[in-house]
VEXBATI-553256 format. One record per atom (N, C-alpha, C, O, CB): y negated, x, z negated; residue number from 1; atom name. Coordinates in Angstrom, 1 decimal. Atoms other than C-alpha are relative to their C-alpha. Glycine has a CB too. Example, Ala and Ser with C-alpha at 12.3 -4.5 7.8 and 13.67 -1.06 7.14 Angstrom:
2
NODE       c2       c1       c3     n   atom
NODE      1.2      0.9      0.0     1      N
NODE      4.5     12.3     -7.8     1     CA
NODE     -1.2      0.9      0.0     1      C
NODE     -1.2      1.9     -0.7     1      O
NODE      0.0     -1.0     -1.2     1     CB
NODE      1.1     -0.9      0.0     2      N
NODE      1.1     13.7     -7.1     2     CA
NODE     -1.1     -0.8     -0.8     2      C
NODE     -2.2     -0.3     -0.9     2      O
NODE     -0.5      0.4      1.4     2     CB
END
This chain:
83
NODE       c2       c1       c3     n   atom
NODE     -1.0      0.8     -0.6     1      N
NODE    -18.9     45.0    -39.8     1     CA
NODE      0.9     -0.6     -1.2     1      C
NODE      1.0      0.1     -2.2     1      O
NODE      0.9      0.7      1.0     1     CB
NODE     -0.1      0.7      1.5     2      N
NODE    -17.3     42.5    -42.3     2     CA
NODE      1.8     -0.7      0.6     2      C
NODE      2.1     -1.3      1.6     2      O
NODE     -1.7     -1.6     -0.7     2     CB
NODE     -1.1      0.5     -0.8     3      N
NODE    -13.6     42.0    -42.1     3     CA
NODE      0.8     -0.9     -0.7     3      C
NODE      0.8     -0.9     -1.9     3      O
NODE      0.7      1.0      0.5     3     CB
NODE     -0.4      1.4      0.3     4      N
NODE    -11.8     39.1    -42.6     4     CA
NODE      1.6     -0.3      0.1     4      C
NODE      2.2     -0.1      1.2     4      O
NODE     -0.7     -0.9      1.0     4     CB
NODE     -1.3     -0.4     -0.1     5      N
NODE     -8.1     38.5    -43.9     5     CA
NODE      0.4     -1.3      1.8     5      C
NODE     -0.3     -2.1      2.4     5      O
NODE      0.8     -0.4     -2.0     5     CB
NODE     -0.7      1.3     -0.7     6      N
NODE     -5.8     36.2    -41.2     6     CA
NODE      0.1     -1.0     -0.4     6      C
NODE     -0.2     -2.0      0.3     6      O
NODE      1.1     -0.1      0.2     6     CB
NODE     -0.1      1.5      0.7     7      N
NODE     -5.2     33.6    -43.5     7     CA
NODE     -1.6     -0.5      0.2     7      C
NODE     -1.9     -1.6      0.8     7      O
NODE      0.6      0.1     -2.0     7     CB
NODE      1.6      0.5      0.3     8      N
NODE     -9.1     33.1    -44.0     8     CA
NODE     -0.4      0.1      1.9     8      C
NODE     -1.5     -0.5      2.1     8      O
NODE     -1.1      1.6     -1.3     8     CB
NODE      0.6     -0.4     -1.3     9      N
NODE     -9.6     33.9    -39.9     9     CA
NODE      0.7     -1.7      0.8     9      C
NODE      0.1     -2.5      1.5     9      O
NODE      0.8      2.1      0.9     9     CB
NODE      0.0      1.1     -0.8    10      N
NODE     -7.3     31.0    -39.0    10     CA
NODE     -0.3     -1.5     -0.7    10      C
NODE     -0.3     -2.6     -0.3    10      O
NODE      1.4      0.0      0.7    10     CB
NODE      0.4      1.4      0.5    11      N
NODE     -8.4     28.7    -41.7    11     CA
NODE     -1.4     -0.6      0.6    11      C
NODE     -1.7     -1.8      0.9    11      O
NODE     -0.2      0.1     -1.7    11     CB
NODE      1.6     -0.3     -0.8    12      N
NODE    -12.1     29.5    -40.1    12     CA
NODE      0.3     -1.2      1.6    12      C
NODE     -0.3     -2.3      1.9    12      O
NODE     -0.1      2.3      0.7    12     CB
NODE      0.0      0.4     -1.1    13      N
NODE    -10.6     28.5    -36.8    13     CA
NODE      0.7     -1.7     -0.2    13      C
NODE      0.1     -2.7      0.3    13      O
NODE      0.8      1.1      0.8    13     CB
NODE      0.2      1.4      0.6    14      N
NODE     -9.0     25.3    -38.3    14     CA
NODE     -1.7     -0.9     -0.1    14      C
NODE     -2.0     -1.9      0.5    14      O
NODE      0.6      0.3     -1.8    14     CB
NODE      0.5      0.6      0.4    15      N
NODE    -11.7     24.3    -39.4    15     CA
NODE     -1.5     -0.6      1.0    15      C
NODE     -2.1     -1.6      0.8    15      O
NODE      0.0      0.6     -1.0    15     CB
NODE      0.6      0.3     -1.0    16      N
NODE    -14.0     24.5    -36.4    16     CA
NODE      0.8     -1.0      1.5    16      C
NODE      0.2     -1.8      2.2    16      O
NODE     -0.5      1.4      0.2    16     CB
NODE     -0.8      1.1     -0.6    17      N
NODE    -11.3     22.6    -34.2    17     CA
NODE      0.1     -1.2     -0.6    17      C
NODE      0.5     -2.2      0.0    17      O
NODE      1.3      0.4      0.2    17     CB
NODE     -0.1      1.8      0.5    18      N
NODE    -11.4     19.6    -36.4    18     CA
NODE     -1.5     -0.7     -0.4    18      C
NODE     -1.7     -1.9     -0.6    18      O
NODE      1.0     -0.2     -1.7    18     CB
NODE      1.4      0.2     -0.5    19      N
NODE    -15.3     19.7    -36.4    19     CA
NODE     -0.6     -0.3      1.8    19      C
NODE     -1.4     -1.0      2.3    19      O
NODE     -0.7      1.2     -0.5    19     CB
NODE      0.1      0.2     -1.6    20      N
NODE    -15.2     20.1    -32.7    20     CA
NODE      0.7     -1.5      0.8    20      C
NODE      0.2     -2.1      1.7    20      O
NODE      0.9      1.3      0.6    20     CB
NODE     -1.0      1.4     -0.3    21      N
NODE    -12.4     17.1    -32.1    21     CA
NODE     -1.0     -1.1     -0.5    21      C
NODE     -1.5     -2.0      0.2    21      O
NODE      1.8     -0.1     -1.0    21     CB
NODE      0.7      1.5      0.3    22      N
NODE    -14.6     14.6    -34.5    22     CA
NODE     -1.5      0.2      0.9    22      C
NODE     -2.0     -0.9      1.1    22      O
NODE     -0.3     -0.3     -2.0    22     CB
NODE      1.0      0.2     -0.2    23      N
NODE    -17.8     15.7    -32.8    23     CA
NODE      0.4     -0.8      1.8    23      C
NODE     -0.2     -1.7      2.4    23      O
NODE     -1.0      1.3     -0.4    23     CB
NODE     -0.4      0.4     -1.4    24      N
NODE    -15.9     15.2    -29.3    24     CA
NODE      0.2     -1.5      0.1    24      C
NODE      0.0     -2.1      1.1    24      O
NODE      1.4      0.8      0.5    24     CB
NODE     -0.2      1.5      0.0    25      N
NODE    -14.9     11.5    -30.6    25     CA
NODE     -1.1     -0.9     -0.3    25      C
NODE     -1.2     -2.0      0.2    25      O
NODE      0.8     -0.2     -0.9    25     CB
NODE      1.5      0.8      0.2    26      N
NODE    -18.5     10.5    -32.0    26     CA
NODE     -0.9      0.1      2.1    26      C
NODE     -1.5     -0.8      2.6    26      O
NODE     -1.3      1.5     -1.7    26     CB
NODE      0.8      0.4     -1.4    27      N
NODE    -19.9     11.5    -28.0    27     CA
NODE      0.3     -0.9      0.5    27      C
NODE     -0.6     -1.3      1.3    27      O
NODE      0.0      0.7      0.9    27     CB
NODE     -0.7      0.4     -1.3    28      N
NODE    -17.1      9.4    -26.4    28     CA
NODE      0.0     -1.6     -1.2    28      C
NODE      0.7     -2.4     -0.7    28      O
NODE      1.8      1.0      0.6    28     CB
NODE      0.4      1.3      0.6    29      N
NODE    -18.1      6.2    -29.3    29     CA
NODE     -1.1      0.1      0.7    29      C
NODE     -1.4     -0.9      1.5    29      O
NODE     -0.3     -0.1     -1.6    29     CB
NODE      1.6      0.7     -0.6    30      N
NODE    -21.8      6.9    -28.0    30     CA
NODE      0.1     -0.6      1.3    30      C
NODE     -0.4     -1.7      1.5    30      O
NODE     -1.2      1.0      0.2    30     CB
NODE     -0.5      0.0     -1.5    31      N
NODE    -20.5      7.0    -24.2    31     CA
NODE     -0.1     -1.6     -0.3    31      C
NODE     -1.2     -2.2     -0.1    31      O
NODE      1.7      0.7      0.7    31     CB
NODE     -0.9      1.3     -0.1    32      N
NODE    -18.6      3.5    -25.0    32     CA
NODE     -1.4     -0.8      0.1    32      C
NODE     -1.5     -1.6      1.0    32      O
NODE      1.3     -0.5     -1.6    32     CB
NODE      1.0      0.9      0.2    33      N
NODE    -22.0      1.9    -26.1    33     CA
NODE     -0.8     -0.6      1.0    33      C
NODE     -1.6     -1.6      0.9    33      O
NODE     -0.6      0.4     -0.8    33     CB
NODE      1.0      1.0     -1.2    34      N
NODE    -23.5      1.5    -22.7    34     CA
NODE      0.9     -0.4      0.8    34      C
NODE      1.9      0.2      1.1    34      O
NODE     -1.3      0.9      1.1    34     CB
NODE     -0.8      1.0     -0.4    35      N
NODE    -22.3     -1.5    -21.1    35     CA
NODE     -0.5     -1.1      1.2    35      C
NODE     -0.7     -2.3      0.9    35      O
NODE      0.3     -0.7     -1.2    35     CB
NODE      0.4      0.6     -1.1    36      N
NODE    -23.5     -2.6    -17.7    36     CA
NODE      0.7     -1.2      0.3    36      C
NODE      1.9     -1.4      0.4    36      O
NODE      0.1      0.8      0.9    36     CB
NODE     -0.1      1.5      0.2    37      N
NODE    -23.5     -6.0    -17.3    37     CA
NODE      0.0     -0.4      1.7    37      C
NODE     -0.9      0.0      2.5    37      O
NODE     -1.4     -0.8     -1.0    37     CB
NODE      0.3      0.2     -1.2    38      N
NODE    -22.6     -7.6    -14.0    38     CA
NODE     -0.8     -1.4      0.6    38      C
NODE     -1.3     -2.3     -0.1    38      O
NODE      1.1      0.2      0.4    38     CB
NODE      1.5      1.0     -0.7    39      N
NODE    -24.8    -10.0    -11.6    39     CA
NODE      1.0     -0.5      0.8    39      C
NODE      1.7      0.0      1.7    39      O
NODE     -1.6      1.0      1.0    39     CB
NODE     -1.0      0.8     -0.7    40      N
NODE    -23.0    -12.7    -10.6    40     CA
NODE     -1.4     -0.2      1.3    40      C
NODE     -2.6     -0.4      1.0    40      O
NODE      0.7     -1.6     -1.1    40     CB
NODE      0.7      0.4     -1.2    41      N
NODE    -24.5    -13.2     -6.7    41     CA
NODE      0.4     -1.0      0.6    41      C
NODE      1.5     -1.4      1.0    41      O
NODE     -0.1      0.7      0.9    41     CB
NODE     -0.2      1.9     -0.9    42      N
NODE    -25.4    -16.6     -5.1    42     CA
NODE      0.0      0.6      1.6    42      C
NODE      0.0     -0.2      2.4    42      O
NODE     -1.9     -1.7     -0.3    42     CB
NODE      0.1      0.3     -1.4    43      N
NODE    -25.5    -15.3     -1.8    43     CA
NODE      1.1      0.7      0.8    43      C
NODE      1.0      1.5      1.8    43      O
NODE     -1.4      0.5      0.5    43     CB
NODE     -0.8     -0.6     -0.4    44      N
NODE    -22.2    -14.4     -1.4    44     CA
NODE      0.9     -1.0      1.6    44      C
NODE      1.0     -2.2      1.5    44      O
NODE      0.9      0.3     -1.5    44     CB
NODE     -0.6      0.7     -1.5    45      N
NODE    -20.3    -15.8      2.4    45     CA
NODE      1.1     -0.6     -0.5    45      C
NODE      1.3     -1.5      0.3    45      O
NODE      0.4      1.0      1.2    45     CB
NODE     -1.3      0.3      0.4    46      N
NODE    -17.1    -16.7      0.8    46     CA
NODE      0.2     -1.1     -1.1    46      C
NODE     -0.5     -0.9     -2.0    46      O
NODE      0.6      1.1     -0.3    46     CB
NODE      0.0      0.8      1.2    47      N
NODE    -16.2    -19.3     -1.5    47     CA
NODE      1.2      0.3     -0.8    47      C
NODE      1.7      1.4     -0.4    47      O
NODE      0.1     -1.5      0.3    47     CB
NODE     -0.9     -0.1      1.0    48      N
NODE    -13.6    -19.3     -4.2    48     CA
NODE      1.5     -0.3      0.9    48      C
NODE      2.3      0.6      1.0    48      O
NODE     -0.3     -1.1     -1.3    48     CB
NODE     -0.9      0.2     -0.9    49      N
NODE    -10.8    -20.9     -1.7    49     CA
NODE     -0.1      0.6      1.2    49      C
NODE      1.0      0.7      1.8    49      O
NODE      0.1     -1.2      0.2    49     CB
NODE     -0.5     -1.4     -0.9    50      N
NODE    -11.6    -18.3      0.9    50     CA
NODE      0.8      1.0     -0.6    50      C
NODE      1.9      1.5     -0.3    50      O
NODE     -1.1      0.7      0.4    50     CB
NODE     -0.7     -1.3      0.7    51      N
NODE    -11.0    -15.7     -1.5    51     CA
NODE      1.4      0.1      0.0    51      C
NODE      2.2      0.9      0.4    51      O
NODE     -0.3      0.3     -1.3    51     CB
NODE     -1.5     -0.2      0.7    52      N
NODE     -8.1    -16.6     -2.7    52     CA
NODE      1.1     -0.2      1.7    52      C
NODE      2.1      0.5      2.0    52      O
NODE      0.2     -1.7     -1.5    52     CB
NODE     -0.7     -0.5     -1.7    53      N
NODE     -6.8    -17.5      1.3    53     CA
NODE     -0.1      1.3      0.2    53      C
NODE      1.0      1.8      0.4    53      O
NODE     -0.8     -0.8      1.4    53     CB
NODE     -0.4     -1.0     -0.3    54      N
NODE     -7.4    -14.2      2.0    54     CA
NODE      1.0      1.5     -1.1    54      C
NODE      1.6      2.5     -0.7    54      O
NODE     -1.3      0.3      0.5    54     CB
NODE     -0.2     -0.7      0.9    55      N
NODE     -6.4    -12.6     -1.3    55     CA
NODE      2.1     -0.2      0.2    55      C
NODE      3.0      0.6      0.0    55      O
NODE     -1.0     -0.7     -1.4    55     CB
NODE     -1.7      0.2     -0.3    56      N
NODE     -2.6    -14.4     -0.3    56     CA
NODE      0.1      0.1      0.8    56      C
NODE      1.3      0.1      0.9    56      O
NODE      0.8     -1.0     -0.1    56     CB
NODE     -0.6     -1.1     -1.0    57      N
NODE     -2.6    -13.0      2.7    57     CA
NODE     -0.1      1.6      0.1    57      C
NODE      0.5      2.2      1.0    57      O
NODE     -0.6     -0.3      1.1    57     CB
NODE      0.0     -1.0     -0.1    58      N
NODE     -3.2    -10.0      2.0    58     CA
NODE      1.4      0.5     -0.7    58      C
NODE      1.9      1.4     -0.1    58      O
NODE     -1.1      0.3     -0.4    58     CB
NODE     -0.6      0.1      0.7    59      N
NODE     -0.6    -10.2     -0.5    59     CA
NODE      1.5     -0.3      0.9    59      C
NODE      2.4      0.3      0.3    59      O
NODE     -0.5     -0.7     -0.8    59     CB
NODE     -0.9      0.4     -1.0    60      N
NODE      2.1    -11.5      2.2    60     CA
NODE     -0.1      1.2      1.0    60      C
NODE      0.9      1.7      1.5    60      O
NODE     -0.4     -1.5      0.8    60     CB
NODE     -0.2     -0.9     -1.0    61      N
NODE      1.0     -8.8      4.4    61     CA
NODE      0.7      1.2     -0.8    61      C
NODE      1.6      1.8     -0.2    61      O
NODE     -1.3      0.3      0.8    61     CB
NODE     -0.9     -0.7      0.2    62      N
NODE      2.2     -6.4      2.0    62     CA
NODE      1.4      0.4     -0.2    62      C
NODE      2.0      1.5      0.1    62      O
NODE     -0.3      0.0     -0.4    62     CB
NODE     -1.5      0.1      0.3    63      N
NODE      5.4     -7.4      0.7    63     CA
NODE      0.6      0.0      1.2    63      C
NODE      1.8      0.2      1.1    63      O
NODE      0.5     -1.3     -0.7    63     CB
NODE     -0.9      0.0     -1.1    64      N
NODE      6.3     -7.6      4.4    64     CA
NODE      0.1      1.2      0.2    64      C
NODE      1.2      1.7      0.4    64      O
NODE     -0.3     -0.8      1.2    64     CB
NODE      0.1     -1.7     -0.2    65      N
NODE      5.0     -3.7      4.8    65     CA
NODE      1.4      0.6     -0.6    65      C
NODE      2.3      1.2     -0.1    65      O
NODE     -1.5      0.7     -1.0    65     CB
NODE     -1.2     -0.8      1.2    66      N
NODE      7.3     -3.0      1.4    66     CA
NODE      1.4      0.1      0.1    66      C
NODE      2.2      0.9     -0.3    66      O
NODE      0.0     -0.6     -1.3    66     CB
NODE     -2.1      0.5     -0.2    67      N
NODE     10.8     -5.0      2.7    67     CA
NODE     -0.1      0.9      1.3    67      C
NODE      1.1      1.3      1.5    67      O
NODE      0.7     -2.2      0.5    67     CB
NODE     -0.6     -0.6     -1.4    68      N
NODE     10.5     -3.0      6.3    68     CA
NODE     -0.2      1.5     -0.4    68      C
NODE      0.3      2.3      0.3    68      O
NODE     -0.8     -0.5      1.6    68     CB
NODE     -0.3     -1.3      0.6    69      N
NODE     10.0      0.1      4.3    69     CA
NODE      1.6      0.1     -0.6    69      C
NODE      2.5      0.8     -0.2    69      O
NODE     -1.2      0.3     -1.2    69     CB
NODE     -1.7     -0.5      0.8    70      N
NODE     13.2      0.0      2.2    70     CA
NODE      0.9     -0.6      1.2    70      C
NODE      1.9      0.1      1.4    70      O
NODE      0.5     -0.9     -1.9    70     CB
NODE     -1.2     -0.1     -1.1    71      N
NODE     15.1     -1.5      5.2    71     CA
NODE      0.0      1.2      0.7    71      C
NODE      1.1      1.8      1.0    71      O
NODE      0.1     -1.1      1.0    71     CB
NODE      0.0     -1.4     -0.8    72      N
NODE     13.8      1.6      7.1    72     CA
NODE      1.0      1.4     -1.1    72      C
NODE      1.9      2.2     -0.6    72      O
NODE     -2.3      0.5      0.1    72     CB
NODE     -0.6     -0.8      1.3    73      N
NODE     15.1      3.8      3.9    73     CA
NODE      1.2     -0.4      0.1    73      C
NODE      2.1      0.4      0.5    73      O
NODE     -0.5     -0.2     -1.5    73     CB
NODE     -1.8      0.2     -0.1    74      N
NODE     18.4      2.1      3.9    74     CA
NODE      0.8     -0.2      1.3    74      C
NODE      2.0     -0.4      1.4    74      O
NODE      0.4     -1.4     -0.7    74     CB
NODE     -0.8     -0.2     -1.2    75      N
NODE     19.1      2.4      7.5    75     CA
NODE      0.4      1.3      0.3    75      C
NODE      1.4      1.6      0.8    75      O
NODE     -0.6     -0.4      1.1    75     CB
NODE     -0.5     -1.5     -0.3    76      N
NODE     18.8      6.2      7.6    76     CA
NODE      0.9      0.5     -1.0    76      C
NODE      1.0      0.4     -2.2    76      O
NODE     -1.2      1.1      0.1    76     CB
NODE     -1.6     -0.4      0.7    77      N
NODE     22.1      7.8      7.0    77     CA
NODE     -1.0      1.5     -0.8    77      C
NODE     -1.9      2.2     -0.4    77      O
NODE      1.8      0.5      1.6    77     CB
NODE      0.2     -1.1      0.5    78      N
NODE     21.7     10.3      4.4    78     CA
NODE      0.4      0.9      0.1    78      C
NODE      1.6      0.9     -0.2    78      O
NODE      0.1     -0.1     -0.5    78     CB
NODE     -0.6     -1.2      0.3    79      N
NODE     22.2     14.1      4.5    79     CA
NODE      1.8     -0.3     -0.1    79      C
NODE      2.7      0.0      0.7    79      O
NODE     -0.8      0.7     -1.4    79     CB
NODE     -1.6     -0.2      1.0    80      N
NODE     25.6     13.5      2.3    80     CA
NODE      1.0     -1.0      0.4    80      C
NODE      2.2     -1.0      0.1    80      O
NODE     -0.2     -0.2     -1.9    80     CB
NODE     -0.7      0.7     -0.3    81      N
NODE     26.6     10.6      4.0    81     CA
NODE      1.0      0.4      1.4    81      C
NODE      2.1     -0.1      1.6    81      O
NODE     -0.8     -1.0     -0.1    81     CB
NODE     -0.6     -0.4     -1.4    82      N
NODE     27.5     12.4      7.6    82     CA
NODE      1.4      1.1     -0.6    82      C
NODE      2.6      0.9     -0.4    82      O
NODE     -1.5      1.0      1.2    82     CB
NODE     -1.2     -0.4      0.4    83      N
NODE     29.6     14.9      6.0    83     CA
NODE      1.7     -0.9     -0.3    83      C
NODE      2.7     -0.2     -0.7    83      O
NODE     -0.5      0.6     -1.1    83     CB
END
């Protein structure tokens, strides 16, 4: 059994945490490299001025959701306010 000061046990461990980190950053360069490409489709139902008609209504239907939320929030009396 071979024993090993502290100083030398955590330089050890240094030194495998910063081999471990660069090898963790070289997998997540290779990852990056595949790059699926998308397929524009002609046989889509909608045209560009649909989209976008539905894309601003959808958009209208929210903001109306969001204002009757905070009026709902600012109608109920709070806890601290009945006191």
């Amino acid at each position: 059994m071979k024993l090993i000061s502290l100083d030398e046990l955590i330089g050890n461990f240094q030194t495998y945490e910063l081999r471990r980190s660069s090898q963790l950053k070289e997998e997540n360069k290779r990852d990056r490299g595949l790059v699926l490409k998308a397929l524009e489709d002609d046989r889509s139902n909608f045209d560009e001025e649909e989209i976008a008609m539905i894309t601003r209504g959808f958009k209208k239907f929210f903001n109306k959701a969001k204002e009757s939320t905070k009026r709902k929030n600012i109608s109920k009396p709070r806890s601290n306010d009945r006191e």
